[in-house]
N, C-alpha and C positions, 0 to 999 in steps of 0.2 A: 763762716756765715751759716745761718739755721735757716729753717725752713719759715717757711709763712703762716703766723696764725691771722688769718682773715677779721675783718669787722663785719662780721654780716650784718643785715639791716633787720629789725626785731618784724618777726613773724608771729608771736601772738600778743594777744590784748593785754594791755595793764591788768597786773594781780592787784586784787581786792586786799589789802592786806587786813584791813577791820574785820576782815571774813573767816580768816583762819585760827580764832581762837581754841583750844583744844589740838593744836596739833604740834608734832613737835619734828623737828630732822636732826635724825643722827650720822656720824660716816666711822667705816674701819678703816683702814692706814691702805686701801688700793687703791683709792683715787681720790683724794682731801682736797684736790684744789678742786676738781668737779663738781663736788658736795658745797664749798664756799660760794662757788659762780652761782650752784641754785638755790642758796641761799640768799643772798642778794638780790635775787629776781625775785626772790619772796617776799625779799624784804624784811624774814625776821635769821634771829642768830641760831647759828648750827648748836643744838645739844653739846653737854658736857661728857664726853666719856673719854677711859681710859684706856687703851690696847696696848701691852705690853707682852713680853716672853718671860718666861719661869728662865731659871738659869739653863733647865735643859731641854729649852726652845717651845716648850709648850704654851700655848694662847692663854695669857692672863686678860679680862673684860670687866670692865668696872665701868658701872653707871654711875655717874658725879651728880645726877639730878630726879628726881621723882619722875618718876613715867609713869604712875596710878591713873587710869583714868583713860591715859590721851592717848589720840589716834598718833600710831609712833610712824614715821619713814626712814628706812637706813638703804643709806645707797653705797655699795660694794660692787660692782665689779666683779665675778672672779678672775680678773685677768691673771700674769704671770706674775708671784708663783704661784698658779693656778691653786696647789693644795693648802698653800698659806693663806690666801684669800679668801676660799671656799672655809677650810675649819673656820678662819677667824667670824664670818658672817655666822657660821654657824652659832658658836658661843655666843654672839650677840642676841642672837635672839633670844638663845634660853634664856638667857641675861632679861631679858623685856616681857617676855613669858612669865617668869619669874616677879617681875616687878609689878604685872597686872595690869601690864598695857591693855585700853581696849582694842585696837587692833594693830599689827604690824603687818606694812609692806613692804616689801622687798625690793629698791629699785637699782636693776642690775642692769644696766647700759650696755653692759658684755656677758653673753651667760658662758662660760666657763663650759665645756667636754661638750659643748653644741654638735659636732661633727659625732659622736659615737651616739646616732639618737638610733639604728638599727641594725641590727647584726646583715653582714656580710659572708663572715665563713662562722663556719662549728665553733659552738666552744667560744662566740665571743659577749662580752658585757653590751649592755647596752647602758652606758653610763650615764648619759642624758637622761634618763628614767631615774635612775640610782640618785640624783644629783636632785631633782627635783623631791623625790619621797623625804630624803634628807632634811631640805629645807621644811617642806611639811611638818617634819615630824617634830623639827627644832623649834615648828614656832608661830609660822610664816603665816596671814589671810589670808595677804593677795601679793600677786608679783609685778611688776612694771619691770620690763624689758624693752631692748631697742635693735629692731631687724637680727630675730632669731637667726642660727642659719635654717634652720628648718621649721615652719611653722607649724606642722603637728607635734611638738615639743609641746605648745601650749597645753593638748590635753593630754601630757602628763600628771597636768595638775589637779587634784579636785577643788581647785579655786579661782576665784576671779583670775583673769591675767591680763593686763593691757598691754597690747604689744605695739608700741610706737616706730615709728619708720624713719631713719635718715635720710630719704631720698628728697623729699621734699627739700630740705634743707641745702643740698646737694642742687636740685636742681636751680632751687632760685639764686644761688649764688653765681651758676653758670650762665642763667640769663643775665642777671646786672653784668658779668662781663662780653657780653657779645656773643655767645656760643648759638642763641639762637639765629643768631644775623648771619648764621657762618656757614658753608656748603658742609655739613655735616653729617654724620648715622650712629647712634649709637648701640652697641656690642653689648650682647652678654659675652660672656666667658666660658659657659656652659649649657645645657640645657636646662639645668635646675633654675637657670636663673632668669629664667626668659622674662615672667612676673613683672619683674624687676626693673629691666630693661624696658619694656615694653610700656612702663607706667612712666619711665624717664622718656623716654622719645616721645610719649600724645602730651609730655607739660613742654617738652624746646620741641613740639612741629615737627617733629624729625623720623626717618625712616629708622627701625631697628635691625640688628644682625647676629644673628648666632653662632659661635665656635663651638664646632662639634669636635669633642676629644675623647681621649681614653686614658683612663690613668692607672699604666701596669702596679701602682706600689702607693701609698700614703705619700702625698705630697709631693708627686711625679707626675706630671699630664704631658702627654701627646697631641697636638692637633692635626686630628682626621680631615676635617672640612669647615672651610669658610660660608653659611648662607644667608645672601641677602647683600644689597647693592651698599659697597663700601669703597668701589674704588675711584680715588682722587680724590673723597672725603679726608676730612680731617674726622677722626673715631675716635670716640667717649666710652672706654670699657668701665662699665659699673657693676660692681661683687660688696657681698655683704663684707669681707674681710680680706685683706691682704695678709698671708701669715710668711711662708718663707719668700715669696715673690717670682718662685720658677712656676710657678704658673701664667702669671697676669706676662711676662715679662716674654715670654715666651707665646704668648697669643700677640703680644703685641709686634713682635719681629714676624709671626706670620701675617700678621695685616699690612704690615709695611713691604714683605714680598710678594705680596700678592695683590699690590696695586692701593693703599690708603698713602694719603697727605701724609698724614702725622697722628699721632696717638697720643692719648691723657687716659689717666688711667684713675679711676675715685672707687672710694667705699667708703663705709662706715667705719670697720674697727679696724683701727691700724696694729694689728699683732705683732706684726714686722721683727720676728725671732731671726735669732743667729745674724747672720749678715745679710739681711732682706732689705736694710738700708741703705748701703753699699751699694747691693748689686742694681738696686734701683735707679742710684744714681746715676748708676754707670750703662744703664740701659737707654733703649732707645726711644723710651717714654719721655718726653716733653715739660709736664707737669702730673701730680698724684694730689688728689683732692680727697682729704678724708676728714670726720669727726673727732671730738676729743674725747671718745665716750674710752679711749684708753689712755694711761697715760704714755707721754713718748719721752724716752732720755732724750736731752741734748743731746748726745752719742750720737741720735738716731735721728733726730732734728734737718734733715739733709736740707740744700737748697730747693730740691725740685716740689717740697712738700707743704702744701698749704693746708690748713688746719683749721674746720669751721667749730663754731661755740652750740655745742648740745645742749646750753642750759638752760637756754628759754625754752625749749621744746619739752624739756622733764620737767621745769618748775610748772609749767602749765598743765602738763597733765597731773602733777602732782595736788595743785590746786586744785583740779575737775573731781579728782577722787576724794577729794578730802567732802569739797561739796555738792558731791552726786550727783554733777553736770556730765555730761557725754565728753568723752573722750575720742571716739571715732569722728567728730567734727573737725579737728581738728586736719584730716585725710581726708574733707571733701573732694579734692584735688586731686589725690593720688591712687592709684587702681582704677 
């Protein structure tokens, strides 16, 4: 048995489709079926292009159709393989560059090496920088993105950026099911993420709570302290990403020793490497509510995992950008 992809109930306005002439959407081979869904919300057909490998795995790009002229969209992902993803976007662009697009933007639902946005010890990259000058350099206008993990990322860029939020999306689906009806608090995870938290609890009415931890090593946390009134709640921990799951999984057994109902655990990007599927199931988490802005193997498709549709959210902003409507309306709601 898989996990649940949701029917959410459509949150923006009917696209204009007599409106978008001059524009066109393209996708690379990281996330095809996302690219189709917002297509269809557009209502017109995805771009002809060809991504293939040389025989010794180098990124072959071929555009099957004229891009002179038109405002281009390609939407990539860098998700895993991170470095297969990221080159192939890359070659795309020159690819459109090349063909005299007039503008291309970049709509990356996942941005790829997000966590290395500032050095920690000597001596280390700051890839998030490296990653966006890249994109720059290969091609890029503007970028459309969805819950960076860190929002000074944006002015990495010397370009537009729209950075759209999955919480919204997250939250109204929790209200159609009752969460706000329900003795509840919702959790960050961190303190980084307090934002976050705190724009989910004033949409469900609900009090917030922070998990103070420490994290001796990459992808290791400890929690230090629980603060803010969580016990005999039922607790909504919400993160931009779940990647190997010993963090969430492990905030979540300390909420449940330390006096909560029950725990559900949502994000945005379900990274879910190695056995972060598994151990999810096998945890003491309830239910896991995330987006589709990655894709998930059936593998990883577990029961406890419901899975809301990103693509009215990006075909809408994709539509604003094309005709120079505000995008931030869109987040009356949120922050």
């Amino acid at each position: 048995m898989g996990g649940t992809v949701a029917e959410a109930k459509e949150t923006v306005k009917p696209i204009e489709r007599r409106s978008l002439s001059g524009m066109k959407l393209f996708t690379g081979n990281a996330h095809p079926d996302l690219a189709a869904r917002v297509a269809d919300h557009l209502e017109i057909s995805l771009g002809r292009l060809t991504s293939t490998k040389f025989s010794d795995g180098e990124i072959r790009v071929m555009v099957d159709e004229s891009a002179r002229g038109n405002d281009v969209f390609v939407v990539q992902p860098t998700c895993a393989p991170a470095n297969d993803t990221l080159v192939e976007l890359l070659v795309m662009l020159d690819a459109f560059k090349r063909a005299s697009a007039q503008g291309i933007t970049v709509v990356m639902p996942y941005y790829g090496y997000a966590r290395q946005d500032k050095k920690i010890k000597p001596r280390e990259p700051i890839t998030a920088r490296l990653v966006a000058d890249l994109i720059s350099v290969a091609g890029a206008t503007r970028i459309v993105t969805v819950d960076l993990h860190a929002e000074q990322i944006q002015g990495f860029f010397n370009m537009p950026v729209d950075h759209l939020y999955g919480g919204p999306i997250l939250g109204r689906y929790m209200i159609e099911q009752g969460f706000a009806d329900e003795d509840l608090a919702v959790v960050s995870p961190d303190v980084a993420g307090v934002a976050r938290a705190k724009a989910l609890a004033e949409m469900l009415g609900k009090p917030f709570v922070v998990i103070a931890k420490r994290r001796p090593e990459p992808n290791k946390a400890e929690v230090v302290e629980i603060i803010g009134n969580f016990k005999g709640k039922k607790c909504v921990i919400i993160d931009d990403m779940i990647d190997t799951a010993g963090s969430i999984v492990s905030g979540a057994e300390a909420l449940l020793e330390r006096g909560a109902k029950s725990v559900v655990a949502s994000c945005t990007h379900p990274v879910l490497s190695s056995n972060a599927a598994q151990r999810l199931q096998d945890s003491v988490i309830s239910q896991i509510i995330c987006l589709d802005t990655i894709p998930i193997p059936s593998a990883k498709s577990i029961p406890k995992l419901t899975v809301l549709p990103s693509a009215p959210l990006i075909a809408e902003a994709i539509r604003r950008i094309h005709l120079n409507e505000s995008v931030s309306e869109l987040f009356h709601d949120w922050r």
